[in-house]
Each structure stands twice: as C-alpha cells, then as structure tokens.
N, C-alpha and C positions, 0 to 999 in steps of 0.2 A: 426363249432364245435357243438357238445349236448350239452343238458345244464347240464348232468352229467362231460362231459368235462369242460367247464367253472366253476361249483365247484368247482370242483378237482384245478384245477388251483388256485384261490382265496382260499383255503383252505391251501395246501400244496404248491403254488408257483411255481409250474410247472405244466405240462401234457405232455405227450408221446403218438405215434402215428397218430397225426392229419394227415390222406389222403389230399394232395394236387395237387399231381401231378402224371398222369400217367403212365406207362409202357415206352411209346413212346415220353412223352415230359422228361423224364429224360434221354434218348437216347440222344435226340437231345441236352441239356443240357450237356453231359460230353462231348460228342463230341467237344462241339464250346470252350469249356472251353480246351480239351489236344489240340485243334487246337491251341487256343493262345498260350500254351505252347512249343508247335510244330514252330508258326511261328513268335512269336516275344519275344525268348529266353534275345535279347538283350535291352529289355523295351521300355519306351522312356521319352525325356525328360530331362537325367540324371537320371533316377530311374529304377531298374529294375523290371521286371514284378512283382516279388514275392510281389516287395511293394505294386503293385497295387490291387494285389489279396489280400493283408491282412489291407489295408488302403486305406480307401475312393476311392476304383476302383470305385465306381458307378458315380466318380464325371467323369471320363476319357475312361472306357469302357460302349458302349450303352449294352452291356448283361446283367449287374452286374445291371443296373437301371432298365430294363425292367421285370429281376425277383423281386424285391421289390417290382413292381406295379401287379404283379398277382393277378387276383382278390380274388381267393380261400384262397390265405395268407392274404389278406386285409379283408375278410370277418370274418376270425377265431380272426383275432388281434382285430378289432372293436370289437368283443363280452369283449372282456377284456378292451379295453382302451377308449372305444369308438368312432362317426364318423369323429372326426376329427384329423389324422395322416399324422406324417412325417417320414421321413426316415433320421436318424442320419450318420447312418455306413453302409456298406455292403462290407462282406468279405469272401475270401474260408478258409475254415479251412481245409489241406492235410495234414496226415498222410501217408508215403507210406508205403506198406508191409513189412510186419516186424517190425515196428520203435519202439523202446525202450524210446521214446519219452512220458513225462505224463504232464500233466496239474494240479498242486496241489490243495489243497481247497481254494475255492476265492468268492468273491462276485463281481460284474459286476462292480455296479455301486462307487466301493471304491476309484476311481482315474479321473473319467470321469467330476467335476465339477458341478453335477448335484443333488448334495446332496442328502436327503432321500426319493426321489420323489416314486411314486405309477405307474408315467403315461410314462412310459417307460419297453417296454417287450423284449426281443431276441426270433427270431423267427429262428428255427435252424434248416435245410429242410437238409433231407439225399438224396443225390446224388448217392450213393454208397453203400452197405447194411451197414451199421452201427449197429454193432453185439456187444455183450458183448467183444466175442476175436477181434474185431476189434478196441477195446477200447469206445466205445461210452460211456456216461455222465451219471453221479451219482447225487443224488440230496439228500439232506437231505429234508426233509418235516415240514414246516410251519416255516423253518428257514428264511422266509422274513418275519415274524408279528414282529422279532426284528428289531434293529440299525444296521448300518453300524458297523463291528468290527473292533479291528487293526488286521492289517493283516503284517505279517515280511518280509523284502524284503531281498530273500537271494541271487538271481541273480544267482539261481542254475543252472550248464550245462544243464543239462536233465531237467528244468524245461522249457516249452512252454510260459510262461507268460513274459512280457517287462521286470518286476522287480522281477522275481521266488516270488512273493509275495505269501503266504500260509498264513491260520488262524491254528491257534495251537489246539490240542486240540478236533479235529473231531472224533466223535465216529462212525468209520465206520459200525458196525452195525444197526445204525441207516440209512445206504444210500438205496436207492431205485436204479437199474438201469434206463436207460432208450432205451431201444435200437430199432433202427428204420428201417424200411425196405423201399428200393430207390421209394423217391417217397413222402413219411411222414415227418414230422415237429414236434419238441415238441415247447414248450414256455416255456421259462423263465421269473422269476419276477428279476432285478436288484440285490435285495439283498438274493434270497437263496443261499445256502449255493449250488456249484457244484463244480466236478472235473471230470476227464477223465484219461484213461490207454491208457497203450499202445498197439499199434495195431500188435494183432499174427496173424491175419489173412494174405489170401496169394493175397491179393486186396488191392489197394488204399483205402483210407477212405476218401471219402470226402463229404465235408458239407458246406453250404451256411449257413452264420450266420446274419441277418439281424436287425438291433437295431431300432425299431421303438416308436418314444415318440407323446406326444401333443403339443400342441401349449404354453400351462401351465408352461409344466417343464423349461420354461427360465423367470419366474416370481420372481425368488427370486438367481438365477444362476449369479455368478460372469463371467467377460471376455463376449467374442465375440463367436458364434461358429453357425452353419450353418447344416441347414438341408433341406431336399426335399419333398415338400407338395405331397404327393399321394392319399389323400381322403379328402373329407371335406373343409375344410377351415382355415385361420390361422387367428384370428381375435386380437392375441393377441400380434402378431407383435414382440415377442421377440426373433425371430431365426431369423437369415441374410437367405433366401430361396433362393434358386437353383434349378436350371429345369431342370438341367440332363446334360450329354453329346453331342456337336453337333456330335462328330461321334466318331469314334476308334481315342483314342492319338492325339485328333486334338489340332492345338497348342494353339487359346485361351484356353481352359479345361486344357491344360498342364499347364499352367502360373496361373489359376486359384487356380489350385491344392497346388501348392506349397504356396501361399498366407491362406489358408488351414491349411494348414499342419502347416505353423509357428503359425497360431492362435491357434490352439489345443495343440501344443506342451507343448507350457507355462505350460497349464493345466494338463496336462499328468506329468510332471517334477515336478509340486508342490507337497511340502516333502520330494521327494525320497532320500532317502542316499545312492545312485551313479548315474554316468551317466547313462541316459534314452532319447528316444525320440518315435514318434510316431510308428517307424519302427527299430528294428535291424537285428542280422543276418538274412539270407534265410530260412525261416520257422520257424520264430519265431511268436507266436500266441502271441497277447496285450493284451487282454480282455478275453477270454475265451478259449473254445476248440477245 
C-alpha cells in the first residue's frame, strides 16, 4: 500500500482499491474455485462444500491457504498490523446474479471472542468486478475509534449474517462505497461500521474474505481457537497454530476440522437469543459480506 493508503485506513477503518492481483492470476483463481464447484458439489466429510467455502476452508482446501499466503496481501496487511501475522479465517463470500440478498450494518468483531482488539484486519480481495450494482460494501468512516455496539439479532430471511444481527440507527448518508475491480482488496478494521446490497448486476460476485490478527489478540481472549502463522512469528503462543492442509478433503484435515469448528462454536453461540452455529443454510455469510 501508499502511505496515503495506510492513512486513510487508520483514520477512517477501511481503504478501497488495494491492486493485488493480476488480470491472469484472477483467471486462474475463479476458475479452480467453479472447478470445485463443478467437481465436489457433494463436500466431504459430512459437510458440504458451501461450508467449507464460508468456514475455515483454508483448514481443508490447499487454494483457500495458498491465497492467504500471497505475498502482495501480506505485504499491504503488515503496513497496518505489523510483521507478525496469522491467518484466523478464510472464506468466499458469492452472491449470484441477481440475488436480493443484503448484509445489514454490523461490526466484525461483535461475536468472534476477541473483544476490542486493534490487531486484527479483513482483507476482502475481489474475484469478480465488485460494482456498486453488484452490491459491494459500505463503510461508515472512523466508526472503529468507537466500542464494540449492541447489535439486534433478528435472524432475518434476506439478511446474510449467522444471527441477521444489524446495529440500529445508521445514518446512511454517512456511508462511503467501496467498490473493486477483479483483482483488488479493500481492508477492513474489526469494529467499522460495514454493510453490503444486493447484487443487480448480471455476474457472480464474488470475494475472498481473509481475517488476519497477531499473535497478541489471544492475550486477554477467553476459550481455545486456532489460527495459521503466515509471516513473522508467534512468540506469544496464545493461538493453537496450524500449517494448512495436507491436500484437498484429506481425511486427517477432515477430522481436524470438525474439532475446530466445536471449539469456535461455543464462542460464536455466546448470547445469541436463538439457535446459531458456525455454518447455516447454503449461502449464508457469518461475519461479513
């Protein structure tokens, strides 16, 4: 990134546009992604694909780990969080053409256990042109210098979030687009204020969402939870670490995964006033957009 970029982020809690990838590796990129969609409709493990694509795939597909390790992503994130980074989550976020589908106003880090931390970003790389009519993400500005707010769990149809949690009270005027062309990344801070529309456009939308923290944000963190050293070093020893996938759906990563997923859950489930867990219906987005 510039360091007008890096600014802008630390000021406002986002940035739009970050160039990271190519013409030709975003090709290659949707490709191996409608391949898997194409060729292992049926998942595995007991899980189907969708889950893996919106919950910790990078522990079970080697794609999903390999783009978190990009260097161009790890370069722009270290300007914000500095060199030493893990990789928490990594997920696709699809909208398909047409979809009536929105993401209400939320903050990231409202349910994730990881209370009012700094050193945790979302790094959200467009695959797809990610257009205003495509729906891509809104940001209010400088709304992470606040707290964490309550947010209402309505558990709305049309709402993409685990619990339709929404904060009240957004003054849309206030939002700023952010829209990306395939290929680019904006960043998010945990606690700005975002939301997402629905996509009129006549294309898929889709986007890799990557949650990357430090070694720090498990220093004062209730529970167990687990993430993947990509830069640096962990010397703080508070995250259970993980190396990645030995290959596609293999079955220790299978077994691993679900040991995972019960440890998180807990955390995901603390407060809600209804059933939740880390995954629901088929395209249902948990965290963001």
């Amino acid at each position: 990134m510039t360091e007008e970029q890096r600014q802008s982020y630390h000021q406002n809690g986002f940035v739009a546009g970050v160039g990271v990838f190519d013409t030709s590796q975003i090709a290659d990129a949707r490709q191996q992604i409608e391949a898997l969609e194409r060729d292992h409709t049926a998942g595995a493990g007991g899980h189907d694909l969708n889950q893996f694509f919106r919950v910790n795939g990078h522990l079970v597909i080697p794609l999903l780990a390999d783009l978190a390790r990009t260097p161009a992503i790890l370069d722009a994130v270290e300007g914000v969080l500095g060199p030493n980074l893990l990789v928490w989550s990594v997920e696709f976020f699809i909208k398909e053409a047409g979809s009536d589908k929105t993401v209400s106003w939320h903050q990231d880090l409202t349910y994730w256990g990881m209370g009012e931390t700094d050193g945790e970003v979302t790094a959200w790389v467009a695959l797809s042109d990610v257009s205003i009519e495509a729906g891509c993400m809104r940001f209010i500005p400088g709304s992470h210098h606040g707290r964490i707010v309550d947010h209402e769990d309505t558990f709305g149809a049309d709402n993409l979030l685990s619990r339709g949690q929404q904060i009240a009270d957004v003054n849309e005027a206030d939002a700023v687009h952010g829209p990306l062309r395939p290929g680019e990344m904006s960043l998010h801070h945990g606690r700005c204020f975002h939301a997402s529309g629905a996509n009129k456009s006549s294309d898929r939308r889709i986007g890799l969402a990557i949650r990357y923290v430090t070694p720090e944000v498990r220093d004062d963190a209730p529970g167990r939870d687990y993430a993947m050293l990509v830069r640096g070093v962990d010397a703080a020893r508070g995250w259970i670490n993980v190396a990645g996938p030995r290959g596609l759906f293999a079955a220790p990563d299978l077994a691993f995964y679900d040991r995972v997923m019960a440890d998180q859950s807990a955390t995901l489930a603390a407060g809600a006033t209804g059933d939740v867990s880390m995954y629901g219906a088929a395209g249902e987005e948990g965290a963001s957009q």
